[in-house]
One Martini backbone bead per residue (centre of mass of N, CA, C, O) as a GRO file, in nm:
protein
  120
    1UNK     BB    1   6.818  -4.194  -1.590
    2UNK     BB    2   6.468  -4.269  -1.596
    3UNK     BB    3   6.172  -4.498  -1.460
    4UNK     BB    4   5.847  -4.648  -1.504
    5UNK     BB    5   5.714  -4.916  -1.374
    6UNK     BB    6   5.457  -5.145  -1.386
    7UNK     BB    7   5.280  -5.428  -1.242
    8UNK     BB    8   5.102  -5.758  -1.282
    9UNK     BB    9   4.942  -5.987  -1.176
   10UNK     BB   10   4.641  -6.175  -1.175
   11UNK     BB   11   4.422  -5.964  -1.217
   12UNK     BB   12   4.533  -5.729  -1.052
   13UNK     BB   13   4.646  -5.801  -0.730
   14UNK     BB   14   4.894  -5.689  -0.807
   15UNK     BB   15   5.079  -5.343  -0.756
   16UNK     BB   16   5.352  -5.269  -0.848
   17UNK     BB   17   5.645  -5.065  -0.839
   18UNK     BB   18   5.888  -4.916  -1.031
   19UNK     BB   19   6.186  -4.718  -0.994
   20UNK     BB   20   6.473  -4.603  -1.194
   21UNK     BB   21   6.822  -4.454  -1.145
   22UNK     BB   22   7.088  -4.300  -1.263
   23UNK     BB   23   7.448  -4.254  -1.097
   24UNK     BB   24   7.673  -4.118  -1.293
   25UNK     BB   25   7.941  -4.096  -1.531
   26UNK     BB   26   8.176  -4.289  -1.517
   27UNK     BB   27   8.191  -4.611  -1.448
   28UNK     BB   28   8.013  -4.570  -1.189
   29UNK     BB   29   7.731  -4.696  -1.138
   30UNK     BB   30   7.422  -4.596  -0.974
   31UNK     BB   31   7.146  -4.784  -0.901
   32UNK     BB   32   6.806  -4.668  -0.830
   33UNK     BB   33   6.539  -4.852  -0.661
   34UNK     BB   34   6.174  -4.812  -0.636
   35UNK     BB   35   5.959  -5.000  -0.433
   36UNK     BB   36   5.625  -5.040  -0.474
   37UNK     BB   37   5.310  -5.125  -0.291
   38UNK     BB   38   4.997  -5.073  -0.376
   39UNK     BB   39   4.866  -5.297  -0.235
   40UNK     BB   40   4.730  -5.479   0.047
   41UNK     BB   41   4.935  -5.690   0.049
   42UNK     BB   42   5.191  -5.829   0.178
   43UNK     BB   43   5.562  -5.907   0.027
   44UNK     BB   44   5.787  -6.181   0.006
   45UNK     BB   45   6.038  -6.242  -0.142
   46UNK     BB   46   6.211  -6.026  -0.370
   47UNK     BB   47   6.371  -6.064  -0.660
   48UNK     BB   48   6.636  -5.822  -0.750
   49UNK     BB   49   6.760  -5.732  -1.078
   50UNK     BB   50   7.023  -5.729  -1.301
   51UNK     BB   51   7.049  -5.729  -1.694
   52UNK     BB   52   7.344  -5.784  -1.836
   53UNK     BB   53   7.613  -5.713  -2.061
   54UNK     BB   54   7.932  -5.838  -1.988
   55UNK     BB   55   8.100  -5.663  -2.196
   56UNK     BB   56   8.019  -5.379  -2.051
   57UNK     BB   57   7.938  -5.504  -1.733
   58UNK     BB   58   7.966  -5.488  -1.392
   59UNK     BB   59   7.890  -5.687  -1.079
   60UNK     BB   60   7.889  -5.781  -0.759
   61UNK     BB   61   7.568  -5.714  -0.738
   62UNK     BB   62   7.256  -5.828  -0.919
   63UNK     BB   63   7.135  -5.933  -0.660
   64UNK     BB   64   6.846  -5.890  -0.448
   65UNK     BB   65   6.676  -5.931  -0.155
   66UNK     BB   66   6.333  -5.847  -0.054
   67UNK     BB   67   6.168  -5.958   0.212
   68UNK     BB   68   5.961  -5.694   0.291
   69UNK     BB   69   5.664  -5.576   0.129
   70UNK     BB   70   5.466  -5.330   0.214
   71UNK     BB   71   5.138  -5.171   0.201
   72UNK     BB   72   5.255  -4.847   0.089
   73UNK     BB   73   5.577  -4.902   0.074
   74UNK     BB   74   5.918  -4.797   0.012
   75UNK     BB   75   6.170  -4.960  -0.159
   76UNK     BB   76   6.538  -4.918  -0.142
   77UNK     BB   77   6.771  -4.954  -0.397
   78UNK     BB   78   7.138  -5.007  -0.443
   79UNK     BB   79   7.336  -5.034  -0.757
   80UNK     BB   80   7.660  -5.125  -0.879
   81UNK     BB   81   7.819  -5.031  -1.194
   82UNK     BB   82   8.035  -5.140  -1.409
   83UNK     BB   83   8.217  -5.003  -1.699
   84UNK     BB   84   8.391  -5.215  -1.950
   85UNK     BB   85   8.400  -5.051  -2.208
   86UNK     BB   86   8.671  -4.908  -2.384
   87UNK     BB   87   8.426  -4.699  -2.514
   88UNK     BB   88   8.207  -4.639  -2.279
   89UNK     BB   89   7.972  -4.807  -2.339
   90UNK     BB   90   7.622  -4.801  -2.375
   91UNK     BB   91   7.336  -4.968  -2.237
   92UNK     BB   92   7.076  -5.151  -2.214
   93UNK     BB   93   6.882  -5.237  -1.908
   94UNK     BB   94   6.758  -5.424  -1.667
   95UNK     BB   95   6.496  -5.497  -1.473
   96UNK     BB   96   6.376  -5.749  -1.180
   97UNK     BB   97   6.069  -5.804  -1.022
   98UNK     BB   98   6.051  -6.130  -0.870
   99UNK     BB   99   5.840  -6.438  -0.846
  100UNK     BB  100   5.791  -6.720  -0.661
  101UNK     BB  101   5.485  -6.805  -0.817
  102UNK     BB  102   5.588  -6.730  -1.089
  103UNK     BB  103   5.725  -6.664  -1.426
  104UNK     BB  104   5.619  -6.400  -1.374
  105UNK     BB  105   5.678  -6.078  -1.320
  106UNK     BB  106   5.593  -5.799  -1.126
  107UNK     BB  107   5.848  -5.641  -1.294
  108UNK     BB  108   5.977  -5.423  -1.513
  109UNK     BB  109   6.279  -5.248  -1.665
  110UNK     BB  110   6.411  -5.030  -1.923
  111UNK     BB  111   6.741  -4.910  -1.942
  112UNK     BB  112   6.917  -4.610  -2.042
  113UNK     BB  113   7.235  -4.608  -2.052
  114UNK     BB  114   7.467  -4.375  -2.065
  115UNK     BB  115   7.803  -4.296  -2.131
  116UNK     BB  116   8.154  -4.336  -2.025
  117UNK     BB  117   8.399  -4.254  -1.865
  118UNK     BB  118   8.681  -4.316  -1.922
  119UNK     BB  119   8.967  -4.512  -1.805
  120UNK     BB  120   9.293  -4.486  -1.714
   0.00000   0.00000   0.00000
């Protein structure tokens, strides 16, 4: 499952790109996140979360900062997913990459997660 969404600050001066891509059948899956700015100014401090049922999914680590996004240069992070419901169950899960001067996010993406081979 993979994503691409674009986000855009007020007046369309930010424009950062999020690629998002699930890797692994499960239960434990790894989400690929790639955060591209595509504008002028380098961005600081962008904390980049993922929003999940808890009843389905849990993360030892939900929210990641990126400290410094320059400009055209993509950073990459990757988020660790374990499906905990007990049939396995699919659930679409959320991106955002938060803005600290506005709560509007510059970013977010809803992802589509495969349904997990059951642990036994």
């Amino acid at each position: 499952a993979g994503v691409s969404m674009g986000g855009g600050g007020r007046g369309g001066v930010t424009n950062v790109r999020l690629n998002a891509s699930v890797v692994g059948l499960g239960p434990i899956f790894n989400l690929k996140v790639e955060v591209t700015n595509g504008g002028v100014a380098s961005l600081r401090d962008l904390p980049l979360s993922v929003v999940y049922n808890t009843g389905v999914y849990r993360s030892d680590k939900p929210a990641v900062n990126i400290p410094l996004l320059l400009s055209n240069v993509t950073v990459t992070v990757t988020l660790k997913l374990r499906n905990i419901h007990p049939e396995g169950a699919g659930e679409n899960i959320r991106v955002v990459l938060g803005n600290k001067n506005s709560s509007v996010p510059l970013a977010a993406a809803l992802i589509t997660m495969p349904m997990s081979e059951i642990e036994e």
